[in-house]
N, C-alpha and C positions, 0 to 999 in steps of 0.2 A: 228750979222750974224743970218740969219733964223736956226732953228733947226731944219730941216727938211736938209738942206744944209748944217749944220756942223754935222751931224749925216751920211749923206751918204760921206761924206771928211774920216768921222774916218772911217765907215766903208771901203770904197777904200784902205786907207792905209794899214787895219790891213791886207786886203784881200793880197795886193801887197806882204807884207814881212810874208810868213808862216814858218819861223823862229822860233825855240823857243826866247823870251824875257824873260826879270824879269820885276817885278813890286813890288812893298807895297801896302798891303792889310791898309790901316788907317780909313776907317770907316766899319760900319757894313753891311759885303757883305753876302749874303747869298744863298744856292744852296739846291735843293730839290735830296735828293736819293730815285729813283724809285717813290710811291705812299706815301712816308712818311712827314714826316712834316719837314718844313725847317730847314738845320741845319748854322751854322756860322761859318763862314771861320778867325780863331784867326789874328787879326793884324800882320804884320811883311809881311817879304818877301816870291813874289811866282815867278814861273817857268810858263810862260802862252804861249801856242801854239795855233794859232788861225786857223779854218779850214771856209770853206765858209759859215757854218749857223751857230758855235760855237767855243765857244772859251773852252780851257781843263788849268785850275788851276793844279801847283804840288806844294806842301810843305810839309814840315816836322815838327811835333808836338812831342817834346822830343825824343823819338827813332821811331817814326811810319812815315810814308810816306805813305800821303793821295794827294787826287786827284780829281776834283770833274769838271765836262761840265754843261756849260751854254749856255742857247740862244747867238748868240754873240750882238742880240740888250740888253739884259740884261747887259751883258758885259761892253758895251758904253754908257749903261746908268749908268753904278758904275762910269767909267770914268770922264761921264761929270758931275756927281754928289759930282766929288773929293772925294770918297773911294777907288779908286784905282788909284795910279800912273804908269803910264809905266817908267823906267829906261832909259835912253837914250842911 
């Protein structure tokens, strides 16, 4: 399948169900806060809300609950990268 046409498939989807989902963070996903330098989102499971231009990570790191928004094409590109699984 063209990735041009399975890129705008995910995107439709993720658009369709603004839902919160879960997912597994398993390779190295990464998010920039503000003008700082990238930081890394530790493996294991998130809480992902997707809006029309981003998508919003939530998890918890020992007692803290973090949170961090993405382009949502960054987003599907962790996807189709396999760093990131959606849960079904």
């Amino acid at each position: 399948m063209d990735f041009q046409l399975l890129l705008a498939t995910q995107l439709s989807n993720l658009m369709e169900d603004t839902m919160a989902q879960t997912a597994h963070i398993i390779g190295k996903v990464e998010f920039r806060e503000g003008e700082g330098p990238n930081l890394v989102i530790r493996p294991g499971p998130v809480s992902v809300e997707t809006g029309l231009i981003d998508a919003t990570l939530s998890w918890e790191e020992e007692e803290t609950h973090n949170s961090a928004a993405m382009p949502l094409i960054d987003f599907t590109r962790y996807i189709d990268e396999g760093k990131i699984t959606l849960n079904a």
